[in-house]
N, CA, C, O and CB atoms as a CASP TS submission, in Angstrom:
PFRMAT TS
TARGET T0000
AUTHOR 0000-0000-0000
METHOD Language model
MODEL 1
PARENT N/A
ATOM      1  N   UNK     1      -9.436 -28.816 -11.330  1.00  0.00           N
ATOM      2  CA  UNK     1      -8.026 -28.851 -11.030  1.00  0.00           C
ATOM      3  C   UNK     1      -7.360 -29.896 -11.919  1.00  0.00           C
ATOM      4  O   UNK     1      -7.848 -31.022 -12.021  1.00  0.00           O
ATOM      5  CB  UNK     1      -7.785 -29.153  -9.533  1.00  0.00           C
ATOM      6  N   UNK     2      -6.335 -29.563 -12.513  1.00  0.00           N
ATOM      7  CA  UNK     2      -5.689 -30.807 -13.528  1.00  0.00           C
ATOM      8  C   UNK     2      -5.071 -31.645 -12.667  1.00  0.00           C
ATOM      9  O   UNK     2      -4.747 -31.350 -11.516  1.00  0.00           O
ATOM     10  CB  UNK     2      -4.536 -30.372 -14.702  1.00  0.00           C
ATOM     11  N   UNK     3      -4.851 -33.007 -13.367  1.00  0.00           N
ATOM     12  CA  UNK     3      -4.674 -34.321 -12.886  1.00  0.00           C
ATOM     13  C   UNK     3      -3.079 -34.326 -12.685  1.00  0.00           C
ATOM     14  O   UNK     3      -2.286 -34.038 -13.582  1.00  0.00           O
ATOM     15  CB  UNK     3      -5.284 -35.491 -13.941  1.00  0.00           C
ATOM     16  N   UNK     4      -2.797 -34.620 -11.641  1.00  0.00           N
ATOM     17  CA  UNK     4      -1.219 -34.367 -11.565  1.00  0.00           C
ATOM     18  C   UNK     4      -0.356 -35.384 -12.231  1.00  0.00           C
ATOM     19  O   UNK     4      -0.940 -36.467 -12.223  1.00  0.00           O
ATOM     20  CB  UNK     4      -0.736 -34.325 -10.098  1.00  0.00           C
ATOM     21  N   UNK     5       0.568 -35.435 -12.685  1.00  0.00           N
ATOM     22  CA  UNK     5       1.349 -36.274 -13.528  1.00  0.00           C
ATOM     23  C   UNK     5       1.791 -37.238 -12.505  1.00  0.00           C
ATOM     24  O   UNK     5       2.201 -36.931 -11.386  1.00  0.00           O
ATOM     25  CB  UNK     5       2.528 -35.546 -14.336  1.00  0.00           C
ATOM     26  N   UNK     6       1.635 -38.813 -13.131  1.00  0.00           N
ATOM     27  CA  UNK     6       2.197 -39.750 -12.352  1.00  0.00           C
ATOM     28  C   UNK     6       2.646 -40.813 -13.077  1.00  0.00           C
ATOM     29  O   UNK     6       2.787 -41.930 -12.579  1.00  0.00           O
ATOM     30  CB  UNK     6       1.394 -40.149 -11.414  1.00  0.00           C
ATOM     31  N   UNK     7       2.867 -40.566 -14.149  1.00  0.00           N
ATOM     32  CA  UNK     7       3.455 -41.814 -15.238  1.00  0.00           C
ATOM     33  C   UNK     7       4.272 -40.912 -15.923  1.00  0.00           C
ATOM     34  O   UNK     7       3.834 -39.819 -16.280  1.00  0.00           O
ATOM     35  CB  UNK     7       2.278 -42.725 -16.388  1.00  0.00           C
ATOM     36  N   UNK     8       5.857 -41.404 -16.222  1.00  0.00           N
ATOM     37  CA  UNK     8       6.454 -41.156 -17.390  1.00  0.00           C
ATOM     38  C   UNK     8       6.852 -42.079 -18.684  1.00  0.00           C
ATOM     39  O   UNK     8       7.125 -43.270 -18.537  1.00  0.00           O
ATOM     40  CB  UNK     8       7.393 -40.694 -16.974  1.00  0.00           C
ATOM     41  N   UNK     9       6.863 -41.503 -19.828  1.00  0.00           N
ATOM     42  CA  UNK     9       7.309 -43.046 -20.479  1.00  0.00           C
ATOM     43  C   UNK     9       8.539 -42.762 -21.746  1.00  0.00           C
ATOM     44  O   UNK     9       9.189 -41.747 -21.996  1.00  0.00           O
ATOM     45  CB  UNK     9       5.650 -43.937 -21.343  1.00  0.00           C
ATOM     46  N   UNK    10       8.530 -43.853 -22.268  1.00  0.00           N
ATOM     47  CA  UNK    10       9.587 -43.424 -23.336  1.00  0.00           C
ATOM     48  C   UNK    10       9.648 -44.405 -24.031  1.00  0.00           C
ATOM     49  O   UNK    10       9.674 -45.498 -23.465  1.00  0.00           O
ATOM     50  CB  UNK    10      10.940 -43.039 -22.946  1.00  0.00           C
ATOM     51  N   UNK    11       9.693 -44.338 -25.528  1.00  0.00           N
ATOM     52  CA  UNK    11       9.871 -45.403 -26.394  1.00  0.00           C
ATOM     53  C   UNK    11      10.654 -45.439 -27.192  1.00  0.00           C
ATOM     54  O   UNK    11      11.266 -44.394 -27.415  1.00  0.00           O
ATOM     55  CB  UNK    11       9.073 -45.676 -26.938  1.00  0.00           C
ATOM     56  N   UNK    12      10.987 -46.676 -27.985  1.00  0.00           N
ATOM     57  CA  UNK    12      12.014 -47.194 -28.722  1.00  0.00           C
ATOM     58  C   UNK    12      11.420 -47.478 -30.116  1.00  0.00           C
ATOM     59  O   UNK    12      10.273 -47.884 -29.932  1.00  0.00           O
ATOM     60  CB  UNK    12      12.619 -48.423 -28.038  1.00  0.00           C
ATOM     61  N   UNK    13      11.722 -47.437 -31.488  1.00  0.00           N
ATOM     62  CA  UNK    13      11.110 -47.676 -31.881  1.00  0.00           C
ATOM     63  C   UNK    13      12.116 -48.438 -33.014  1.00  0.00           C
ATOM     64  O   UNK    13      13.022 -47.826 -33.578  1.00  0.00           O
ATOM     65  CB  UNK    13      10.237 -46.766 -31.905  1.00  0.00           C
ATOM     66  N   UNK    14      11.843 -49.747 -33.238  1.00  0.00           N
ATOM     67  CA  UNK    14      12.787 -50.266 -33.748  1.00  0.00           C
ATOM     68  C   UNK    14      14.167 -50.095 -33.879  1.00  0.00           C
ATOM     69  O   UNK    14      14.853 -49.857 -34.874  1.00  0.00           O
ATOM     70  CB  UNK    14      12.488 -50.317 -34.479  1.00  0.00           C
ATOM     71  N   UNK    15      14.493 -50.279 -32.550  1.00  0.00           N
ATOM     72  CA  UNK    15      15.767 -50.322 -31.863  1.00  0.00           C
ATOM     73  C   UNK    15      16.545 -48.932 -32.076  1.00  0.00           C
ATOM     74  O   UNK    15      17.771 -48.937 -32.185  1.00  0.00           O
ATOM     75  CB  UNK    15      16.619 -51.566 -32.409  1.00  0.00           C
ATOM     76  N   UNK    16      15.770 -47.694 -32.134  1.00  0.00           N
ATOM     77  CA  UNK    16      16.214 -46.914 -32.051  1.00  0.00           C
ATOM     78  C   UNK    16      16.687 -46.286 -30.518  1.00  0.00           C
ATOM     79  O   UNK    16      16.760 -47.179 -29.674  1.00  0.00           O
ATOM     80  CB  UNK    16      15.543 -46.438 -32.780  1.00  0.00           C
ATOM     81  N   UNK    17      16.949 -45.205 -30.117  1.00  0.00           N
ATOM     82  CA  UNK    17      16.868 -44.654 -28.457  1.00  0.00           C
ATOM     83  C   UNK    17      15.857 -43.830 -28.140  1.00  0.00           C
ATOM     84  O   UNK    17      15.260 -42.929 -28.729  1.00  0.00           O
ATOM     85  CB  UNK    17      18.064 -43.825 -27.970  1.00  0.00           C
ATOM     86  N   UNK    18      15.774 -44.505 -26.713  1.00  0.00           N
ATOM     87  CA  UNK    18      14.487 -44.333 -25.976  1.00  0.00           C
ATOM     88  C   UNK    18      14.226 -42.859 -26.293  1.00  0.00           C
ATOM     89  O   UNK    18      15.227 -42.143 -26.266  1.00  0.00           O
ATOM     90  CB  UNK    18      14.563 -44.682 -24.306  1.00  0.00           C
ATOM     91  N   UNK    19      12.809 -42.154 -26.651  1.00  0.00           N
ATOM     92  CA  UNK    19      12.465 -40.641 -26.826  1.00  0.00           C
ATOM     93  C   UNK    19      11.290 -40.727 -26.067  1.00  0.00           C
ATOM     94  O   UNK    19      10.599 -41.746 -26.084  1.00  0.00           O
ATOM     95  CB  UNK    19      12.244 -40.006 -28.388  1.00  0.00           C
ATOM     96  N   UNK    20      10.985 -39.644 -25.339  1.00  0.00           N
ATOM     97  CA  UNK    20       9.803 -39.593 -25.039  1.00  0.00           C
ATOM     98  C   UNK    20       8.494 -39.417 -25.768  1.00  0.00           C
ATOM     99  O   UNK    20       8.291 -38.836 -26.834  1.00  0.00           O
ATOM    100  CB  UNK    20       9.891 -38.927 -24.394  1.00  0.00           C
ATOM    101  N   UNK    21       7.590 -40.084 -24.918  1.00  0.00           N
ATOM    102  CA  UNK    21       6.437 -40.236 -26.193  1.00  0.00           C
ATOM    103  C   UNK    21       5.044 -40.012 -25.209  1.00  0.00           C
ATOM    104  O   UNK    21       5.192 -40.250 -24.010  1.00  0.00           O
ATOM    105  CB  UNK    21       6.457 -42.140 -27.175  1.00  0.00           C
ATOM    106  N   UNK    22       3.939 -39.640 -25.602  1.00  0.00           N
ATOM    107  CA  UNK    22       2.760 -39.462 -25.080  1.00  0.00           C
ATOM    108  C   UNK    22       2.074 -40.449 -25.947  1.00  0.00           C
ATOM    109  O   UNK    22       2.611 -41.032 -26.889  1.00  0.00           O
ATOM    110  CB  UNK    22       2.251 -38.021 -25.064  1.00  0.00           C
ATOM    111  N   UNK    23       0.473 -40.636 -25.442  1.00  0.00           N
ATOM    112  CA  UNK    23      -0.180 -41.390 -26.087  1.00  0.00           C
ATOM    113  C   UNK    23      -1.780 -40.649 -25.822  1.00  0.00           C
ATOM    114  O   UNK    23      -2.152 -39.970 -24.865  1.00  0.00           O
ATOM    115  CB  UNK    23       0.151 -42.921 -25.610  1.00  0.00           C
ATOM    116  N   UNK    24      -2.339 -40.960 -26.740  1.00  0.00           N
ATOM    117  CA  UNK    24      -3.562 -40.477 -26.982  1.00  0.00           C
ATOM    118  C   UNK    24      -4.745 -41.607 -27.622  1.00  0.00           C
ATOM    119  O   UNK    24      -4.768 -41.897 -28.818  1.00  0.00           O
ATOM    120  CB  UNK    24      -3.279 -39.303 -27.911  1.00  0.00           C
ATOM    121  N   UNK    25      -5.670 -42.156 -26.644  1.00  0.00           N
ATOM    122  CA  UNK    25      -6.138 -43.157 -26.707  1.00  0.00           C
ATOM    123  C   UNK    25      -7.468 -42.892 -26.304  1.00  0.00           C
ATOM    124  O   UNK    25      -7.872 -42.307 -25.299  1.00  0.00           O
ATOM    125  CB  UNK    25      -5.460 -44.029 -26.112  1.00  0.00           C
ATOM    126  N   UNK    26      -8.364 -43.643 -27.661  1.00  0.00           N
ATOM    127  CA  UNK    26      -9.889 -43.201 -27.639  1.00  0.00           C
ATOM    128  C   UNK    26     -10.293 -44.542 -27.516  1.00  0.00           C
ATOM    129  O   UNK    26     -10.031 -45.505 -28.237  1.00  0.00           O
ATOM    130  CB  UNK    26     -10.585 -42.328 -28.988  1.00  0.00           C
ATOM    131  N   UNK    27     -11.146 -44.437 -26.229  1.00  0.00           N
ATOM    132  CA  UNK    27     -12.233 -45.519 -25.912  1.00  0.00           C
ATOM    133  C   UNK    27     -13.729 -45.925 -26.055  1.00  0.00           C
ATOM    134  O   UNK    27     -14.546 -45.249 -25.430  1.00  0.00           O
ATOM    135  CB  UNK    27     -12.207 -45.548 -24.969  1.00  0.00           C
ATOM    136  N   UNK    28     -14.096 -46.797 -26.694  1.00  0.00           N
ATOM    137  CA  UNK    28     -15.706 -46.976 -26.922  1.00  0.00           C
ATOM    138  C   UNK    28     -16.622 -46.403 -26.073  1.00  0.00           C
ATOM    139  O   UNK    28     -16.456 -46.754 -24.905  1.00  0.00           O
ATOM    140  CB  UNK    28     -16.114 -48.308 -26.878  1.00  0.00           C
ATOM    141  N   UNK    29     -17.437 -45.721 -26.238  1.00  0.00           N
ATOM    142  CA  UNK    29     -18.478 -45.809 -25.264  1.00  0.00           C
ATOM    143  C   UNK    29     -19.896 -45.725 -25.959  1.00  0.00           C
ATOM    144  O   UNK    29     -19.886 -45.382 -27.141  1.00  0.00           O
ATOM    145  CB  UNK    29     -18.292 -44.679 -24.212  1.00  0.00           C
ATOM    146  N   UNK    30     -21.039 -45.981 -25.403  1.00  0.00           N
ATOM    147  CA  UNK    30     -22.094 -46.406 -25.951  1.00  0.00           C
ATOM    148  C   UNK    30     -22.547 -45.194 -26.224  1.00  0.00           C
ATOM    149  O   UNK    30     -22.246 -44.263 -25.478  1.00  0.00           O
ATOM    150  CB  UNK    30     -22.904 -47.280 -25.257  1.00  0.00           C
ATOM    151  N   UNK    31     -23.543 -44.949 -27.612  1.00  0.00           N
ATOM    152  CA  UNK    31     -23.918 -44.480 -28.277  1.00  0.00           C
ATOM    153  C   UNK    31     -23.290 -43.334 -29.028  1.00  0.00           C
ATOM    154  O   UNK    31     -23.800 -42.273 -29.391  1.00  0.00           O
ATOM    155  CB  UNK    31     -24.709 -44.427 -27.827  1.00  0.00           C
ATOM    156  N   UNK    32     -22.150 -43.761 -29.167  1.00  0.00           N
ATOM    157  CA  UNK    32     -20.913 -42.735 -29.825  1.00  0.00           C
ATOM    158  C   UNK    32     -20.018 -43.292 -30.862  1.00  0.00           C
ATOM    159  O   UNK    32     -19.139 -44.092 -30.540  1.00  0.00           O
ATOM    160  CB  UNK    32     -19.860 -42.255 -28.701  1.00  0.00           C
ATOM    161  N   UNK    33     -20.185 -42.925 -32.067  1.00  0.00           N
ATOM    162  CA  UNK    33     -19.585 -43.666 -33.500  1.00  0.00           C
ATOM    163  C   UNK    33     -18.115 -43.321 -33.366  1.00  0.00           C
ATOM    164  O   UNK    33     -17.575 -42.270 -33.711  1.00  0.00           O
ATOM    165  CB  UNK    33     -20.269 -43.000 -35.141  1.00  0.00           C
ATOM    166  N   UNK    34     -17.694 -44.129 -32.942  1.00  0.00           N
ATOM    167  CA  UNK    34     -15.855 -44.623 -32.563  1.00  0.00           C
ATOM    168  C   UNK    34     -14.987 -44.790 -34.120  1.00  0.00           C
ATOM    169  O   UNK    34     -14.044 -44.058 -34.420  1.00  0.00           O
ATOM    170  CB  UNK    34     -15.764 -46.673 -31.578  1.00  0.00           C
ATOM    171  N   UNK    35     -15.389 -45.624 -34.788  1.00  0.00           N
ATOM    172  CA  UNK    35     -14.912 -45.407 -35.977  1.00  0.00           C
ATOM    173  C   UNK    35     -14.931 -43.899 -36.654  1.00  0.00           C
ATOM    174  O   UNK    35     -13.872 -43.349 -36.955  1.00  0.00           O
ATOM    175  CB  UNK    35     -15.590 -46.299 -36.707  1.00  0.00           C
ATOM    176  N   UNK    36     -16.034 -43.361 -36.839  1.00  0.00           N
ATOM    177  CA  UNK    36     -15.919 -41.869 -36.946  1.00  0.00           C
ATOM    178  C   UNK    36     -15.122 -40.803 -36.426  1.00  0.00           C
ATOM    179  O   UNK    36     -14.526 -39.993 -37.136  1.00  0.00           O
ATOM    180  CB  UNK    36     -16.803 -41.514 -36.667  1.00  0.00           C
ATOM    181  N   UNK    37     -15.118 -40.816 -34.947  1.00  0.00           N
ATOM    182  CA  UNK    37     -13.927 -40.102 -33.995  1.00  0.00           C
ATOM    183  C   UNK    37     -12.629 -40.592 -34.972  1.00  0.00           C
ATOM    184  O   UNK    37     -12.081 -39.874 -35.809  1.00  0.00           O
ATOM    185  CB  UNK    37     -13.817 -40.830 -32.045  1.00  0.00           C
ATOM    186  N   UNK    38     -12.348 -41.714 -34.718  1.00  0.00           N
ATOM    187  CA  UNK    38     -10.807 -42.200 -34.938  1.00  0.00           C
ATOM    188  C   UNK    38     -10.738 -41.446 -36.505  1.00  0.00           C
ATOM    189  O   UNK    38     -10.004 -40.458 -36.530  1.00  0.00           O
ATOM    190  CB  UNK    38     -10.510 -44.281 -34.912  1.00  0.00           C
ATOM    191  N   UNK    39     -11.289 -41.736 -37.559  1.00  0.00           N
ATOM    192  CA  UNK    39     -10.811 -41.158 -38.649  1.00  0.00           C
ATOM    193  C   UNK    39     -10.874 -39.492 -38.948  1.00  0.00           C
ATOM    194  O   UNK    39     -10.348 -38.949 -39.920  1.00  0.00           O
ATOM    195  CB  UNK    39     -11.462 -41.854 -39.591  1.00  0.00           C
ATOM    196  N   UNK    40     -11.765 -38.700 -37.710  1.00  0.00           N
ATOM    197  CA  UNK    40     -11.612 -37.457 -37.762  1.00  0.00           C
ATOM    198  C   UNK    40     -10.112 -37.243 -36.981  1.00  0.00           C
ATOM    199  O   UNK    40      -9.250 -36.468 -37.397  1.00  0.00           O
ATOM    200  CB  UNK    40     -12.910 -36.751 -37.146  1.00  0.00           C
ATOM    201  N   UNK    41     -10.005 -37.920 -36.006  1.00  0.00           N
ATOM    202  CA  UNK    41      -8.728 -37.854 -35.528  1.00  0.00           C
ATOM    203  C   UNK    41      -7.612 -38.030 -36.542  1.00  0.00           C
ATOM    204  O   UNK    41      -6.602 -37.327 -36.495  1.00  0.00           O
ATOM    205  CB  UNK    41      -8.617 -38.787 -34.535  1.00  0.00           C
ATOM    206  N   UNK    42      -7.745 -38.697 -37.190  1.00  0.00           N
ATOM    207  CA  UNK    42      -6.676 -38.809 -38.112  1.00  0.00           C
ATOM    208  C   UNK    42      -6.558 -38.014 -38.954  1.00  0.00           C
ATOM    209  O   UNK    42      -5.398 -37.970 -39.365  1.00  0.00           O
ATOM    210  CB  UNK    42      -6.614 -39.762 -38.684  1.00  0.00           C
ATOM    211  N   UNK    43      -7.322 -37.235 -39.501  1.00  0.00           N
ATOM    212  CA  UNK    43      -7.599 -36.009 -40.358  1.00  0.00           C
ATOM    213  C   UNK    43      -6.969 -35.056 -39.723  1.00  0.00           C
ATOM    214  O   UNK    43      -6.057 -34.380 -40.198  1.00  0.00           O
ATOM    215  CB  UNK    43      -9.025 -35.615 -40.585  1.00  0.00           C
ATOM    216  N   UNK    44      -7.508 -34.949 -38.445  1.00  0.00           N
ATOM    217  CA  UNK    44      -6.931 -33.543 -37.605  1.00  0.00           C
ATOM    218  C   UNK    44      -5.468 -33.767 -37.399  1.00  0.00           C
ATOM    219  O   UNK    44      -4.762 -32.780 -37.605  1.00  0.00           O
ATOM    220  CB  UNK    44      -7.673 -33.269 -35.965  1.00  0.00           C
ATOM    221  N   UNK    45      -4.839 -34.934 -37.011  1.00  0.00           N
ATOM    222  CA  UNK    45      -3.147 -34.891 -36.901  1.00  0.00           C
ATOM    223  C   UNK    45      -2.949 -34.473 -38.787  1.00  0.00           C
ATOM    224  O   UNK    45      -2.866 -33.277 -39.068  1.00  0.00           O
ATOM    225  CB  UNK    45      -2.218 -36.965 -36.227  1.00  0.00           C
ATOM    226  N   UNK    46      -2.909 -35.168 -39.553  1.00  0.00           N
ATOM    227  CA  UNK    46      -2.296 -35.122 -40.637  1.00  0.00           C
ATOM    228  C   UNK    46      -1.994 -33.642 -40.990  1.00  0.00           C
ATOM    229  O   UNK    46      -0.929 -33.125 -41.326  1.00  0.00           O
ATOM    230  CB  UNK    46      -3.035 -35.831 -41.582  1.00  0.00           C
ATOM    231  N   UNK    47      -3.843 -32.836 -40.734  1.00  0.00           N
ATOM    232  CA  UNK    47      -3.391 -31.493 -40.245  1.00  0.00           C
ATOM    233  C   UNK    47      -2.830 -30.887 -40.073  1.00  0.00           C
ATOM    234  O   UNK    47      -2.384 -30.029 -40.835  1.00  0.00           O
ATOM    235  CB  UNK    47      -3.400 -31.173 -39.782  1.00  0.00           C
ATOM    236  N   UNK    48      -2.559 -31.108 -38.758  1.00  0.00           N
ATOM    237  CA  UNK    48      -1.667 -30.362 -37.737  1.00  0.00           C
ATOM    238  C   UNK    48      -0.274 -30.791 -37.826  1.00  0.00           C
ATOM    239  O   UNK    48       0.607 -30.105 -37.309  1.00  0.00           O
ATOM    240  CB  UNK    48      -2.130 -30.582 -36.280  1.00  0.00           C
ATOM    241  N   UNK    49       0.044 -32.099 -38.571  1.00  0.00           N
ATOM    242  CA  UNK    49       1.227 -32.439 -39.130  1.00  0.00           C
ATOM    243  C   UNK    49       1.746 -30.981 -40.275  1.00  0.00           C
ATOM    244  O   UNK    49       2.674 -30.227 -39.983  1.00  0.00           O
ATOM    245  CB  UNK    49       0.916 -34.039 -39.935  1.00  0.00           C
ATOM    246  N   UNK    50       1.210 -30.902 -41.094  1.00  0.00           N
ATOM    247  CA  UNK    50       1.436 -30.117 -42.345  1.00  0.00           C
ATOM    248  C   UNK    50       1.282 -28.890 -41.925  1.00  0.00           C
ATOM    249  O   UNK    50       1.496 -28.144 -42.880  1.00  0.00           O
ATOM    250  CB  UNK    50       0.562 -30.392 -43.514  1.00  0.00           C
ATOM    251  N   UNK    51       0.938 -28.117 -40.689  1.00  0.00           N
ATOM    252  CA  UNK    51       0.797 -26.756 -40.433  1.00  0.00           C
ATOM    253  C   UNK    51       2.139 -26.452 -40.096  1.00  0.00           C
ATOM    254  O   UNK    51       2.859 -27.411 -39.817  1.00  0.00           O
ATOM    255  CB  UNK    51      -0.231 -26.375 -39.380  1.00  0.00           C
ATOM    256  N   UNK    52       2.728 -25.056 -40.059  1.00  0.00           N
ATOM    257  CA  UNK    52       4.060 -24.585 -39.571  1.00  0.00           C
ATOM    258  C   UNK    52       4.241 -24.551 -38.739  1.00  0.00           C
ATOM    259  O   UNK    52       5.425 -24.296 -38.515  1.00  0.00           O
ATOM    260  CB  UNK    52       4.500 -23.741 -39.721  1.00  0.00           C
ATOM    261  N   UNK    53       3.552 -24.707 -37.790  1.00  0.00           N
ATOM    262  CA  UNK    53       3.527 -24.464 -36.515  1.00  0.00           C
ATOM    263  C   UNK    53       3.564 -25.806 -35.473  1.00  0.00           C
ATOM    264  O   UNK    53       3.276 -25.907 -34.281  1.00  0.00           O
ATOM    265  CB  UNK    53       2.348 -23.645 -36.369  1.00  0.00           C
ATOM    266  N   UNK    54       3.995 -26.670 -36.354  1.00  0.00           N
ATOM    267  CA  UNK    54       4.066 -28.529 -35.757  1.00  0.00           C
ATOM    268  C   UNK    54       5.292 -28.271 -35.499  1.00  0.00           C
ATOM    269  O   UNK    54       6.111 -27.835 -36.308  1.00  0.00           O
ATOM    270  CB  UNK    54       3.813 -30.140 -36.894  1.00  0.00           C
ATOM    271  N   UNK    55       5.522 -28.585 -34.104  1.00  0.00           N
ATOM    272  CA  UNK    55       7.247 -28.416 -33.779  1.00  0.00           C
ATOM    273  C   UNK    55       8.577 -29.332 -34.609  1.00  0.00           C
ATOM    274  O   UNK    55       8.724 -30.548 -34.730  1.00  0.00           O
ATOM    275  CB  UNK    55       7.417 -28.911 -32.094  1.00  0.00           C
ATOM    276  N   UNK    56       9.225 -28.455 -34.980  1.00  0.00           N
ATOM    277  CA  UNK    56      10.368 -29.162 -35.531  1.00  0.00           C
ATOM    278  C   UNK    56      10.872 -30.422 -35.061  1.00  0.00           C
ATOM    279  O   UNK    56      11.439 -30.397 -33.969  1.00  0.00           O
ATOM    280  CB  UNK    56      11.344 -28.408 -35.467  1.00  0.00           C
ATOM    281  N   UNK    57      10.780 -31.515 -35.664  1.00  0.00           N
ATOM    282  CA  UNK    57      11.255 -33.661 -34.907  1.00  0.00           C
ATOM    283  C   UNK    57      10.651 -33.713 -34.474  1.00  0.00           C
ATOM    284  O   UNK    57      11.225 -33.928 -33.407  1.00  0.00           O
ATOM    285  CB  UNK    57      12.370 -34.465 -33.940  1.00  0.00           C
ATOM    286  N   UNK    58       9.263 -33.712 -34.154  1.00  0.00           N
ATOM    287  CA  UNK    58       8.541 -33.970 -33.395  1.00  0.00           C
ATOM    288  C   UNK    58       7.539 -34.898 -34.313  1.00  0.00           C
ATOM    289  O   UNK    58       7.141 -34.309 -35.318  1.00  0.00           O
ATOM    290  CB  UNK    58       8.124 -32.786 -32.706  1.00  0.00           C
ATOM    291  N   UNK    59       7.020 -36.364 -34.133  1.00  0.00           N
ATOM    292  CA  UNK    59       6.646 -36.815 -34.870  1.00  0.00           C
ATOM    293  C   UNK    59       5.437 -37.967 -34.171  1.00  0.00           C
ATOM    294  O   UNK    59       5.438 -38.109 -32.949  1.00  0.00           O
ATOM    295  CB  UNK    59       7.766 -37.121 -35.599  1.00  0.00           C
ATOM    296  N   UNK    60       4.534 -38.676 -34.945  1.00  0.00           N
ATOM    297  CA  UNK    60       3.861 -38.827 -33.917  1.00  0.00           C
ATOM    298  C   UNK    60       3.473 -40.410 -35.078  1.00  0.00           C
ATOM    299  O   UNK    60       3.542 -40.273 -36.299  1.00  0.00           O
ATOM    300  CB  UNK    60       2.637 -37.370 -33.291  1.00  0.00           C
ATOM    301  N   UNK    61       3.109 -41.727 -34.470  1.00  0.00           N
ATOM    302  CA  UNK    61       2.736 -43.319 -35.414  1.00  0.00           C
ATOM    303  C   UNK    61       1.144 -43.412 -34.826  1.00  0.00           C
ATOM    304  O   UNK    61       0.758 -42.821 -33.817  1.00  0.00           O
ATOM    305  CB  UNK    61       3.983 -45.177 -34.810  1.00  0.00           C
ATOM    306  N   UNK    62       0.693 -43.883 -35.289  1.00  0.00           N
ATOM    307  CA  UNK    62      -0.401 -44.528 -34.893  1.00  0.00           C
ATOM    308  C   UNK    62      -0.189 -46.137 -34.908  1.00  0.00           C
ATOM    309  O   UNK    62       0.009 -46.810 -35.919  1.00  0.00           O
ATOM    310  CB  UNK    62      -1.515 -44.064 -35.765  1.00  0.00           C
ATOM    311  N   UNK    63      -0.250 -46.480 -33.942  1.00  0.00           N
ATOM    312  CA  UNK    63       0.424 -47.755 -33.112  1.00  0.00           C
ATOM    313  C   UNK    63      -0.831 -48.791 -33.734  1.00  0.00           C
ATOM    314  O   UNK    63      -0.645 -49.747 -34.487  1.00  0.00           O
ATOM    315  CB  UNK    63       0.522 -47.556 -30.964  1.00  0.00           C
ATOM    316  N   UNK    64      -2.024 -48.359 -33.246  1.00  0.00           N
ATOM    317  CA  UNK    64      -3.705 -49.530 -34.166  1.00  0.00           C
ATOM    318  C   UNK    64      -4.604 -48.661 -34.133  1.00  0.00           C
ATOM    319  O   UNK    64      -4.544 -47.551 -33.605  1.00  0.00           O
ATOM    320  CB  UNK    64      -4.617 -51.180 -33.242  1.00  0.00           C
ATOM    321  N   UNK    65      -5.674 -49.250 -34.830  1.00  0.00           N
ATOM    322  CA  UNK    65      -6.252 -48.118 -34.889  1.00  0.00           C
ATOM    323  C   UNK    65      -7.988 -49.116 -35.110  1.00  0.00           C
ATOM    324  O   UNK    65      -9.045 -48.497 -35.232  1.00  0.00           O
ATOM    325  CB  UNK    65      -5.463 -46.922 -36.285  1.00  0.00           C
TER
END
């Protein structure tokens, strides 16, 4: 059963107005190459950035990494 929504958020981003924003956040765990994930992750947005099918303004930072 999916997890029911209980947080909303919204960010600013150098004093721009608040937009809504999601976050997508990968955590260590033992015996799993984390550095590896993160830079396939980054491969796969840049991706999915450049496909046609990435919704129009819709834009996404990597905050740290």
């Amino acid at each position: 059963m999916p997890k029911a929504e209980t947080d909303r958020a919204a960010l600013s981003w150098q004093g721009s107005d608040y937009q809504p924003t999601i976050d997508i956040s990968v955590k260590k765990l033992p015996g799993f190459d984390s550095l590896k994930l993160i830079e396939q992750l980054k491969q796969v947005m840049a991706e999915q950035r450049s496909h046609p099918t990435w919704p129009h303004g819709v834009e996404y930072t990597i905050t740290s990494d």
